[in-house]
C-alpha atoms as one frame of an Amber mdcrd trajectory, in Angstrom:
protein
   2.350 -18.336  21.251   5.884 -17.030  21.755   6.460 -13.618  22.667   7.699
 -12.833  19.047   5.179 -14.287  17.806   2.896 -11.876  20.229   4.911  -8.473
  18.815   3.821  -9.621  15.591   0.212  -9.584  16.648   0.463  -5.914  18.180
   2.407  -4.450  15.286  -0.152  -5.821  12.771  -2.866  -4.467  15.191  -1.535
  -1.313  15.581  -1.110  -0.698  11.603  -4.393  -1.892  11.288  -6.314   0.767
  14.062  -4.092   3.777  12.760  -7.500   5.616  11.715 -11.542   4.547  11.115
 -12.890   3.459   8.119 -14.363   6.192   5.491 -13.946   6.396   1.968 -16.432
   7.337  -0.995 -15.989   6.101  -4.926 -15.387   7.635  -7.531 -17.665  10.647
  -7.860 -19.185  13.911  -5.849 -16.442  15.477  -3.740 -17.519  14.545   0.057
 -16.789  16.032   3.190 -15.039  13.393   5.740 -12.169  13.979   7.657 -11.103
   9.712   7.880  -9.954   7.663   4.985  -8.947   4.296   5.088  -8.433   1.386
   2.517  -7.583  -2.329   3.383  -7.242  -4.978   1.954  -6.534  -8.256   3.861
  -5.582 -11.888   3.136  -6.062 -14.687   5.385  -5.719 -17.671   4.100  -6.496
 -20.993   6.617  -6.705 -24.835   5.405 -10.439 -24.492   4.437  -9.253 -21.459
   2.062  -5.380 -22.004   1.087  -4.889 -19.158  -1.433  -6.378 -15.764  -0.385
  -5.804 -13.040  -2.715  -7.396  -9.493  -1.847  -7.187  -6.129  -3.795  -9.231
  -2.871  -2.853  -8.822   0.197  -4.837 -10.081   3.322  -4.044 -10.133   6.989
  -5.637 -11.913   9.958  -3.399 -12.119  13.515  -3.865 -12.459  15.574  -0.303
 -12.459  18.909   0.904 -11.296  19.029   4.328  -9.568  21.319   6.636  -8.008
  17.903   8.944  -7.531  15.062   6.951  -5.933  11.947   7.550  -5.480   8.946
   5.080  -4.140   5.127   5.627  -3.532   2.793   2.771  -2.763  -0.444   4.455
  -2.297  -3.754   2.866  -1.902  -6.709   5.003  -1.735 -10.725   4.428  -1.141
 -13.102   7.529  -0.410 -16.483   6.574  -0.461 -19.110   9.426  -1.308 -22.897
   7.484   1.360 -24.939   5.988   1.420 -24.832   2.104  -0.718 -21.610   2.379
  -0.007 -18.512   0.595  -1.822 -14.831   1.411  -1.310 -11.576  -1.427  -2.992
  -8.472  -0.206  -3.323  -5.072  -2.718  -4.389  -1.798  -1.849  -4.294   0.901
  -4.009  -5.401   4.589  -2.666  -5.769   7.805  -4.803  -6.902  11.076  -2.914
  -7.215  14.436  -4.189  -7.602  17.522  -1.745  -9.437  20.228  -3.225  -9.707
  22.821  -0.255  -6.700  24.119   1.707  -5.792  21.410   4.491  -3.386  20.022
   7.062  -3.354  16.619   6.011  -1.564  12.960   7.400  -1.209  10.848   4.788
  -0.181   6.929   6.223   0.980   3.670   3.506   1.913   0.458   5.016   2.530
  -2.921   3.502   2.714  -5.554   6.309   2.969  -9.837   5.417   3.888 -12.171
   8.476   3.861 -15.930   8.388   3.846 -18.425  11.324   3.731 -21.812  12.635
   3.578 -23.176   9.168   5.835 -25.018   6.317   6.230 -24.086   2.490   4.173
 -20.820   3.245   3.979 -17.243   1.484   2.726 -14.133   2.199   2.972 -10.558
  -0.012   1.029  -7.238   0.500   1.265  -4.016  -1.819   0.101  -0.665  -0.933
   0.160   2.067  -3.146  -1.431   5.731  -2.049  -1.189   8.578  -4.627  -1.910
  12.106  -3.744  -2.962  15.065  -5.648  -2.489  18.343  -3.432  -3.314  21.947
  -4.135  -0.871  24.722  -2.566  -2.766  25.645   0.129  -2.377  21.953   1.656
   0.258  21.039   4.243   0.675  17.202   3.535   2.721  14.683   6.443   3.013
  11.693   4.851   4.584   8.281   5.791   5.547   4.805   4.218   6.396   1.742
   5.790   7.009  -2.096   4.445   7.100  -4.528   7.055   7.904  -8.409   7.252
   7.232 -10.739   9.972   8.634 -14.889  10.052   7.896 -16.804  13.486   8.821
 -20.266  13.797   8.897 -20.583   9.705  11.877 -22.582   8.299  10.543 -22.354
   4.965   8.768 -19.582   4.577   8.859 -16.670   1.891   7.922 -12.954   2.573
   7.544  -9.715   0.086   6.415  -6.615   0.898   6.378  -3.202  -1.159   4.669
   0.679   0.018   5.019   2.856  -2.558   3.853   6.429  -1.681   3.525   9.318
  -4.510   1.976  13.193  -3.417   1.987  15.820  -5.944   0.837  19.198  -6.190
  -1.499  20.949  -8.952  -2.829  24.623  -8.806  -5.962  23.376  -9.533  -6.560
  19.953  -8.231  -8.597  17.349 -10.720  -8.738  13.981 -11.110  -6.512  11.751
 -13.261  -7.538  11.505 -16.898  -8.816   7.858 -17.343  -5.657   6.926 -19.630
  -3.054   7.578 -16.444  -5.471   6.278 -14.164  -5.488   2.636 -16.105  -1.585
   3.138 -16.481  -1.429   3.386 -12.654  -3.983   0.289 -12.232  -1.661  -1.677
 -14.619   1.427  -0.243 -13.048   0.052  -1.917 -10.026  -0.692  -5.234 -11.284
   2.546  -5.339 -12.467   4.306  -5.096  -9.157   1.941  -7.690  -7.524   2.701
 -10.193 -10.002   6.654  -9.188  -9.399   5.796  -9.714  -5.131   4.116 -12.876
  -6.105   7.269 -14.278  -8.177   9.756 -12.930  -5.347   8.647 -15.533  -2.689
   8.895 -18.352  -4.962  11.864 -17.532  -6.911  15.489 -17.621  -5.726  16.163
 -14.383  -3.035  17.445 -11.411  -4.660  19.922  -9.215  -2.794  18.244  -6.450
  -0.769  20.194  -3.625  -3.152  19.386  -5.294  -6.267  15.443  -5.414  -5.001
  15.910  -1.618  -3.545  17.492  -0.116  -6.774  13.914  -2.216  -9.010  11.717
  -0.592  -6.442  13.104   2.892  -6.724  12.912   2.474 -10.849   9.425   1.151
 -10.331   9.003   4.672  -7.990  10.317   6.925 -10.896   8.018   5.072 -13.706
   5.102   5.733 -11.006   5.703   9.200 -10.423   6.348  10.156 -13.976   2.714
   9.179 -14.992   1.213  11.013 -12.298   3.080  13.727 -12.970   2.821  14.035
 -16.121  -0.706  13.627 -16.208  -1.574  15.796 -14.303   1.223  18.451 -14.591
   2.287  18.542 -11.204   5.232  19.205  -9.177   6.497  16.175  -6.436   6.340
  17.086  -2.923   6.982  13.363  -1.690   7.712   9.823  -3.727   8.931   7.111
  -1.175   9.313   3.654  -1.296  10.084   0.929   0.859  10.354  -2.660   0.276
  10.983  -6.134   2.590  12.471  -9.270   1.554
């Protein structure tokens, strides 16, 4: 393996071991301090399409809390194509000092005619007693891939109620089609002609604003944080 090719492997590993693995459905409020979603493709030549989406929503109470959404796909086998989803909502009910991490990652390798996308998506509903850090990264990796096609998107909303409560199950299905609808557009962007990087920046930060809006006005909240960040 080249030594790009082993960066690739350590910046995948390192997004991937940001935090351990704890998250509860939808339901009671729990008590854990570590919450991570992932979802992963892998496609190989016994499995050439790979297609993973996770979705979790989790109510905590918490006085250290830290959160990763990561969505990764790692496409390696000619003809192969990986699309990973992850889509986090967290509500904090207790006052809290809280990291919140999103990260998109795709990489391709050693292969021909290959694809790779990942989505992740991580709302957050604060109260005013909570001190929220978060970040959002999109990341694309090609080694030794003439013709390979990459797409990445991390879009990151936190809002904050006075009284924190879940999403009404209207906004919550706008949010799960919201989502769809941008992993069908990551899917089309690696086989369609390459847009220009300000033409896809200026459609993500739309797609940001129709995001925030719901949660927002679903919930009546104020924005503390709506980033996005998007690979080509």
């Amino acid at each position: 393996m080249t030594g790009r090719g082993l960066a690739a492997h350590a910046v995948v590993a390192v997004l991937l071991l940001a935090g351990a693995a704890d998250a509860s459905p939808r339901g009671s409020p729990d008590e854990r301090r570590y919450l991570d979603v992932v979802a992963s493709a892998q496609p190989s030549d016994q499995r050439r399409e790979d297609r993973d989406v996770v979705v979790s929503e989790v109510m905590v109470r918490h006085a250290a809390l830290k959160a990763d959404a990561v969505a990764t796909s790692v496409t390696s086998c000619s003809g192969c194509r990986g699309d990973s989803t992850a889509l986090q909502v967290v509500y904090v009910r207790g006052p809290a000092s809280a990291r919140f991490d999103n990260v998109a990652s795709a990489w391709v390798q050693d292969c021909w005619d290959c694809t790779a996308t990942a989505l992740a998506v991580q709302l957050v509903v604060i109260g005013p007693g909570t001190r929220a850090r978060p970040t959002n990264r999109a990341l694309a990796v090609g080694n030794t891939c003439a013709t390979c096609r990459t797409a990445t998107a991390a879009f990151q909303v936190v809002v904050q109620v006075d009284a924190v409560g879940r999403l009404p199950a209207a906004a919550l299905a706008e949010v799960t089609a919201w989502v769809d609808a941008q992993a069908a557009a990551l899917r089309a962007a690696v086989v369609a002609p390459a847009t220009p990087r300000r033409a896809a920046a200026r459609a993500a930060a739309r797609s940001l604003g129709d995001l925030r809006r719901v949660v927002v006005r679903a919930l009546e909240a104020r924005t503390r944080s709506a980033r996005v960040a998007v690979t080509r």
